[in-house]
Backbone as ProteinMPNN parsed JSONL, in Angstrom:
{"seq_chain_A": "XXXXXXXXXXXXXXXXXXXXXXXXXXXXXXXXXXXXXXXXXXXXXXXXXXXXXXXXXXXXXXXXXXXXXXXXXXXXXXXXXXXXXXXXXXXXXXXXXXXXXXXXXXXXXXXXXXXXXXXXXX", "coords_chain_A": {"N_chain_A": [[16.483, -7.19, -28.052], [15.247, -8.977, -26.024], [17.153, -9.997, -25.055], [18.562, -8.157, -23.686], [16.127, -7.478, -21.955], [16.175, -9.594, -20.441], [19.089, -9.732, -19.558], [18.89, -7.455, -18.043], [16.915, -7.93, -15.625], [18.378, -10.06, -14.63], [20.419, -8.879, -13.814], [19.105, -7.283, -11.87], [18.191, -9.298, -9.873], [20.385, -10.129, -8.971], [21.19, -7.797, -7.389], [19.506, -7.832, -5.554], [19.985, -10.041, -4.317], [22.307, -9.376, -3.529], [21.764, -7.63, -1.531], [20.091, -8.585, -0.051], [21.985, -11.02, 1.308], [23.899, -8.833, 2.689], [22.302, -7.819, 4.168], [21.579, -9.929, 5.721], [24.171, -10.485, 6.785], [25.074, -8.157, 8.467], [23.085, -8.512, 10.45], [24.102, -10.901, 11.773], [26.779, -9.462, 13.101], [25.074, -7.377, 14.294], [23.114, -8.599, 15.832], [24.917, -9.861, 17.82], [25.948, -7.539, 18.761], [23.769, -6.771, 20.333], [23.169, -8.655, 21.71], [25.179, -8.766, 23.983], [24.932, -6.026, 24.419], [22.341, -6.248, 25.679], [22.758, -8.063, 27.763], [24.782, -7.41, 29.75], [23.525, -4.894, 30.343], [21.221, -5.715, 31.458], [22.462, -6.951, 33.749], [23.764, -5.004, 34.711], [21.717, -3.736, 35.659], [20.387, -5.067, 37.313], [22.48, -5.449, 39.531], [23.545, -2.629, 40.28], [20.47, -1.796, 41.091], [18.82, 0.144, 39.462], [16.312, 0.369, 37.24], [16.266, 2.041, 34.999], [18.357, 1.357, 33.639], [17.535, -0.561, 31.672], [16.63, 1.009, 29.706], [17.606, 1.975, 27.558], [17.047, -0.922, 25.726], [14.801, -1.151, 24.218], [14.723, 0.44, 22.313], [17.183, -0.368, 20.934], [16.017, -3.201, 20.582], [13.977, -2.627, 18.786], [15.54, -1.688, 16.395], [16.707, -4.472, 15.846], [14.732, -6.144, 15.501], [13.811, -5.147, 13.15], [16.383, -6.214, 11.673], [16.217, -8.157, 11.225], [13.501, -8.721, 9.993], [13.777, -7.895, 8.019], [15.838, -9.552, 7.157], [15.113, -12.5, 7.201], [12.51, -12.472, 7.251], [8.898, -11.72, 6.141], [9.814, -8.628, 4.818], [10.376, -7.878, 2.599], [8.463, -8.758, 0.683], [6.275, -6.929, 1.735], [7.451, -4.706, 1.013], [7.37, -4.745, -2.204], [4.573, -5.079, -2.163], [3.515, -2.789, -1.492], [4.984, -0.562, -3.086], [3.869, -2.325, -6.001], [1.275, -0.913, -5.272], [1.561, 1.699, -5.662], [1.987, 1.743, -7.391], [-0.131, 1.233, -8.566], [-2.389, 2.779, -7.685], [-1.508, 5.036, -6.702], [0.266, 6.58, -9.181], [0.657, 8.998, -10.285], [2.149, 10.5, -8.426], [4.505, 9.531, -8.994], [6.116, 10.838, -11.577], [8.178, 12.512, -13.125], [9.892, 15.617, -12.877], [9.246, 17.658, -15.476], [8.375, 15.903, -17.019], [8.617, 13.461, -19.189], [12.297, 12.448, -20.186], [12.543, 13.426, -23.653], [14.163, 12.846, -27.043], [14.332, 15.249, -27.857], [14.637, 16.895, -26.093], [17.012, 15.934, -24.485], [19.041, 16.27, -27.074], [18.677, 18.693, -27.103], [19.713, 19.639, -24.875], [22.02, 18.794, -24.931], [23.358, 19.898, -27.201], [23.305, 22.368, -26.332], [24.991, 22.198, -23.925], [27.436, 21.625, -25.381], [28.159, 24.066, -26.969], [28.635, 25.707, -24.963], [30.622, 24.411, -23.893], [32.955, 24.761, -26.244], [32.684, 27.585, -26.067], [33.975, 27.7, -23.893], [36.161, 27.508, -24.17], [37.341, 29.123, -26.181]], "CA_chain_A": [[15.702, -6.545, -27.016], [14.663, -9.824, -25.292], [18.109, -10.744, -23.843], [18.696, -7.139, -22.73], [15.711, -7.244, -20.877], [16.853, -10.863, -19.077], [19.882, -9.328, -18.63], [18.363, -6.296, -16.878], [16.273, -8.707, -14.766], [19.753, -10.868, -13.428], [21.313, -7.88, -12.557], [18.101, -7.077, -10.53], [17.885, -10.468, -9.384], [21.618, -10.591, -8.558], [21.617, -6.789, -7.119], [18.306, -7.781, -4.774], [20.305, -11.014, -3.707], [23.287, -8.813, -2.369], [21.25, -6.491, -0.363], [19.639, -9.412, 0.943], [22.712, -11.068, 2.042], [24.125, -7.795, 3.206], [21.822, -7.374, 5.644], [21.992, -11.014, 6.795], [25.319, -10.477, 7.35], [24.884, -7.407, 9.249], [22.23, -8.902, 11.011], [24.992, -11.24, 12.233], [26.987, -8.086, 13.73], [23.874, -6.712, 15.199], [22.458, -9.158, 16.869], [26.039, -10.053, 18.465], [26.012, -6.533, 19.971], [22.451, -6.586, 21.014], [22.799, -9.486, 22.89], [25.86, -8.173, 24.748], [24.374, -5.091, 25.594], [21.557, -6.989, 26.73], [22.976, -8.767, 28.952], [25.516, -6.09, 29.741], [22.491, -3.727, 30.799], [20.734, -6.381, 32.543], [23.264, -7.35, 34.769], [23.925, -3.651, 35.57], [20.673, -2.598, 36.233], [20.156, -6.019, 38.537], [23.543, -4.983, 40.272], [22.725, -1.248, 40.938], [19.188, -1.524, 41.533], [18.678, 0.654, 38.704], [15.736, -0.283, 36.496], [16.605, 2.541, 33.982], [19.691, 1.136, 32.374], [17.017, -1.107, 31.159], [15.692, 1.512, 28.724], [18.066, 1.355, 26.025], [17.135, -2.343, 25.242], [13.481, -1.123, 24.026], [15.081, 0.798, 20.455], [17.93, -1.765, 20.027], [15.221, -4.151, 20.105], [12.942, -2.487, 17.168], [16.246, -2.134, 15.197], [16.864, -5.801, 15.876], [13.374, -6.978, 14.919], [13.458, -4.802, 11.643], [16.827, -5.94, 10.932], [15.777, -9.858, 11.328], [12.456, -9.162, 9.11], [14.389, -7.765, 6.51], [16.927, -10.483, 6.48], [14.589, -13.573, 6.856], [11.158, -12.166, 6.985], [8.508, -10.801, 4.658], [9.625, -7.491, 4.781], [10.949, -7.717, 1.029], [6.978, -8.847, -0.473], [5.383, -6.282, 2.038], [7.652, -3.257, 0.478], [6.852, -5.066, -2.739], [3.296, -4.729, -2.22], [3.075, -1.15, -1.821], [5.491, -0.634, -4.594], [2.728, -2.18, -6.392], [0.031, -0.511, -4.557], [1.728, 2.704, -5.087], [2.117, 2.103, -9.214], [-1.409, 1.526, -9.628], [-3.367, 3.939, -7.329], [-0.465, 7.066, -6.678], [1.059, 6.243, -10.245], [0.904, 10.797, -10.258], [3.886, 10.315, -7.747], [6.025, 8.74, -9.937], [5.859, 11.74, -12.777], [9.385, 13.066, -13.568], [9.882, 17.09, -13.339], [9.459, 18.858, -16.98], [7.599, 15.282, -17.691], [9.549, 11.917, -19.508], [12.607, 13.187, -20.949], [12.185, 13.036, -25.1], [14.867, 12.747, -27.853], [14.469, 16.749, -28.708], [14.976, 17.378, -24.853], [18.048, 15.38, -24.286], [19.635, 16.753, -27.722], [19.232, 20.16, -26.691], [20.698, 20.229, -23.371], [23.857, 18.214, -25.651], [23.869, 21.205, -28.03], [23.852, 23.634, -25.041], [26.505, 21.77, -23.031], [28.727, 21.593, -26.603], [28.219, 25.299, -27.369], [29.642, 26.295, -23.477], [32.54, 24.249, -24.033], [33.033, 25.737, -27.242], [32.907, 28.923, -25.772], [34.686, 28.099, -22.452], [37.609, 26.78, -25.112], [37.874, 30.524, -26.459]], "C_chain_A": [[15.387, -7.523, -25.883], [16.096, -10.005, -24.145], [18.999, -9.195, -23.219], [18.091, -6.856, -21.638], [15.63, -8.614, -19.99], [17.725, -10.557, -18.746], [19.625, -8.352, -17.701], [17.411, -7.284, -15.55], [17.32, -9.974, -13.813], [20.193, -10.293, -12.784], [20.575, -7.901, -11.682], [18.581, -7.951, -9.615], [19.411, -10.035, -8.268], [21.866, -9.247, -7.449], [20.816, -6.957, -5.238], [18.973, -9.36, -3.734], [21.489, -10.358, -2.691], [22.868, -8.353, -1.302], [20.524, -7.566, 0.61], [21.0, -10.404, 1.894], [23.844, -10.692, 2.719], [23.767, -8.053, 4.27], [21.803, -8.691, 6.38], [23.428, -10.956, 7.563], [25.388, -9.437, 8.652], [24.352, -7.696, 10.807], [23.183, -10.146, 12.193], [25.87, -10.915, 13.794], [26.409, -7.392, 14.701], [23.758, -7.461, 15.954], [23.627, -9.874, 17.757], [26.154, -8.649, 19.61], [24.714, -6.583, 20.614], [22.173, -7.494, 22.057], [23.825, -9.235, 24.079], [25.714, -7.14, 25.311], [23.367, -5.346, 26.48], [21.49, -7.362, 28.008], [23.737, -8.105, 30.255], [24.83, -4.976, 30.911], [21.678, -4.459, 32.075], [21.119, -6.447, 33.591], [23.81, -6.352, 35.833], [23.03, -3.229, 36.775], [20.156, -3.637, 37.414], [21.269, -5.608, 39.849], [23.365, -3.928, 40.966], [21.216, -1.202, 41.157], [19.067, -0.281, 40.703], [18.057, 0.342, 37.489], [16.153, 0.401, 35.064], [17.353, 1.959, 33.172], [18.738, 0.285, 31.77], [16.802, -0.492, 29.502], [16.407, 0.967, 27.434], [17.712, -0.432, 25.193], [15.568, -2.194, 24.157], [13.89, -0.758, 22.127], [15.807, 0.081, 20.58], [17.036, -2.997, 19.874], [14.254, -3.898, 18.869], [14.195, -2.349, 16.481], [16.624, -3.666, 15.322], [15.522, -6.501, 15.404], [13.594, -6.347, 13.837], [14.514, -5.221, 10.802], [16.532, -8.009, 10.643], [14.756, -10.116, 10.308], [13.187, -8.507, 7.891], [15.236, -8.964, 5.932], [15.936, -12.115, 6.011], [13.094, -13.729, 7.03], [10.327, -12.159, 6.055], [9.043, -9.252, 4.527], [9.554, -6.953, 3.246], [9.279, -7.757, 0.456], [6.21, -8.049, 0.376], [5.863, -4.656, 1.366], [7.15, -3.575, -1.362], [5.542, -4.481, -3.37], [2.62, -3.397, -2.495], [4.107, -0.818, -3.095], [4.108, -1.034, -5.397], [1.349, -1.499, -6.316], [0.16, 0.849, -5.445], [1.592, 3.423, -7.093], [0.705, 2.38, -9.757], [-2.272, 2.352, -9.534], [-2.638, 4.919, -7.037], [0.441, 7.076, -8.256], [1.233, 7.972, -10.262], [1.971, 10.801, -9.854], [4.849, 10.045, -7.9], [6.383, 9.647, -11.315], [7.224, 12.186, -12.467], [9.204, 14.743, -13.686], [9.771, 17.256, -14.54], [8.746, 16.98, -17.563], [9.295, 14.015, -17.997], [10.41, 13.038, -20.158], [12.529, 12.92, -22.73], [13.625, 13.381, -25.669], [15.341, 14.722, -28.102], [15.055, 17.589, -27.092], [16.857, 16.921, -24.163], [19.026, 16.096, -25.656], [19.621, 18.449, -27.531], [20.079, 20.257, -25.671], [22.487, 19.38, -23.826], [24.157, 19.142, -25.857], [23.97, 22.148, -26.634], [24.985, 23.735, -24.439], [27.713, 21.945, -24.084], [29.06, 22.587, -26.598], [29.329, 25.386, -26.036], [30.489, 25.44, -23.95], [33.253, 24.853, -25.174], [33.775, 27.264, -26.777], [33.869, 28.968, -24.716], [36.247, 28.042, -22.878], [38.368, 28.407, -25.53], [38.341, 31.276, -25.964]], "O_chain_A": [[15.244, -7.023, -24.768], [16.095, -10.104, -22.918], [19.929, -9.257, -22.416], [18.581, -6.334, -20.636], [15.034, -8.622, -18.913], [17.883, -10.799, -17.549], [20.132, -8.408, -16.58], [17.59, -6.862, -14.407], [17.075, -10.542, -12.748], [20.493, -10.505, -11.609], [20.93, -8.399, -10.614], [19.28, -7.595, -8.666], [19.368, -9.728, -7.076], [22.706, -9.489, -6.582], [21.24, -6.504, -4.175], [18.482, -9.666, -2.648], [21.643, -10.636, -1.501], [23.4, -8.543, -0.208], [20.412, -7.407, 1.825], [20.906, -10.439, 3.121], [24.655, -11.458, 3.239], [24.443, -8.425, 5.229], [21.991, -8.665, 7.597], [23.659, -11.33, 8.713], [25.727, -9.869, 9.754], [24.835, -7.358, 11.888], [22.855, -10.171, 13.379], [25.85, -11.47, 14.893], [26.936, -6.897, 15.697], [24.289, -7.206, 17.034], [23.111, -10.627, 18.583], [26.361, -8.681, 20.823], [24.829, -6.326, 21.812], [21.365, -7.383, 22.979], [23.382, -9.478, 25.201], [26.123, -6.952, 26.457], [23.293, -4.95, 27.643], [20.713, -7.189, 28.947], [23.404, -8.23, 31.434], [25.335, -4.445, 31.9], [21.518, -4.036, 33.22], [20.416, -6.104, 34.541], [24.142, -6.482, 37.011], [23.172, -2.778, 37.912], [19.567, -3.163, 38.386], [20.86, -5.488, 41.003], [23.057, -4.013, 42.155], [20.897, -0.07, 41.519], [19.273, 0.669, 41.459], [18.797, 0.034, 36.554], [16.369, -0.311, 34.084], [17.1, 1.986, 31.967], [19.246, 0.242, 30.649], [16.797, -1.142, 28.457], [16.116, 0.076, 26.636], [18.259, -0.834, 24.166], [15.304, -3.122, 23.392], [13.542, -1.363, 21.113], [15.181, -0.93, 20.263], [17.351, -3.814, 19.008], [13.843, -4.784, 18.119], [14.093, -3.144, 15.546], [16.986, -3.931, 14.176], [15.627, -7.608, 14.876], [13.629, -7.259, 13.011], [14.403, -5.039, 9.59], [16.847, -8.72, 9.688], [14.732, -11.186, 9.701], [12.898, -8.886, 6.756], [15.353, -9.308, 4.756], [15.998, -12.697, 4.928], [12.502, -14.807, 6.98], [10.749, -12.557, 4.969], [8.221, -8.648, 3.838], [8.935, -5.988, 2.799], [8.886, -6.784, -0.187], [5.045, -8.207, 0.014], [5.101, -3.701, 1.214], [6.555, -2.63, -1.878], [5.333, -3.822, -4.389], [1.717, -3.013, -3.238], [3.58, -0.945, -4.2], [3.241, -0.163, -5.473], [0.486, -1.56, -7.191], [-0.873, 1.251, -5.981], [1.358, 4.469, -7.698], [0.299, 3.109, -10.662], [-2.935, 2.815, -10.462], [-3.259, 5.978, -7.128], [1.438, 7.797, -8.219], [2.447, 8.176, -10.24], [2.916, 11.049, -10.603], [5.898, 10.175, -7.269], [6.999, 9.017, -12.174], [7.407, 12.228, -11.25], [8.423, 15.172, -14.535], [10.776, 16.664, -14.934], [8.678, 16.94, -18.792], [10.367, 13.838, -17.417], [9.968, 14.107, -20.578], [12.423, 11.705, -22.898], [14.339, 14.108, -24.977], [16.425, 15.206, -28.428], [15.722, 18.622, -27.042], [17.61, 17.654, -23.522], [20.023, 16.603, -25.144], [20.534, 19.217, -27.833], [21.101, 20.943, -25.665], [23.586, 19.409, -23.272], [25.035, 19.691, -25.192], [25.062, 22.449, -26.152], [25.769, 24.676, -24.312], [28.816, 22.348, -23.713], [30.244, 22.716, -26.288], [30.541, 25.181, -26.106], [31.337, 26.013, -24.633], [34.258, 25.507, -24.895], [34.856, 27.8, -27.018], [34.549, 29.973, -24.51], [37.231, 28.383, -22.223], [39.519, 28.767, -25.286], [38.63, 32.317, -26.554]]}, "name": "protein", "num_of_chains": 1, "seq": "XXXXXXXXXXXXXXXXXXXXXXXXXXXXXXXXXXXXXXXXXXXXXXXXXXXXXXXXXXXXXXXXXXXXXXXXXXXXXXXXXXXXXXXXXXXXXXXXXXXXXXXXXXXXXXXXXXXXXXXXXX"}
């Protein structure tokens, strides 16, 4: 039981390390286009006397800040937090339809599924 649940805790580990350098990578990507449209937009909207083309820089900049605090931020121990928050004071929210499933619940819906093939066989 013990080294099932260290292995369940590497995978985590190992699953929580991809996604983290996923999104660094991404983050990479992103912030390569963001600074090219940037500049891109800038240069337009200085050119035409057109402050608008500015706008777009306002949302590529909140996805560029959220994708920066995910990669080398806290964002990871503030979702964390509520995760925790969420186990100890909304723990209701986390309740499974028809409840946990049990041994007598899972062997019926076997026998059910067996029978129909059974029958679908005939």
């Amino acid at each position: 039981m013990e080294r099932q649940m260290v292995m369940q805790n590497q995978m985590r580990e190992r699953q929580m390390a991809m996604q983290v350098a996923w999104s660094r990578e991404f983050l990479k990507y992103y912030g390569t286009f963001f600074a090219l449209a940037t500049v891109g937009l800038t240069v337009s909207a200085i050119k035409r006397r057109k402050p608008f083309l500015l706008a777009p820089i306002v949302p590529l900049g909140f996805i560029m800040a959220y994708q920066v605090d995910s990669s080398y931020g806290t964002l990871i121990y503030r979702v964390r937090g509520e995760a925790e928050s969420i186990m100890t004071s909304d723990h209701d929210r986390l309740d499974l339809p028809h409840g946990t499933p049990t041994f007598e619940s899972i062997e019926k819906a076997r026998r059910a599924r067996s029978s129909l093939a059974s029958f679908l066989e005939k």
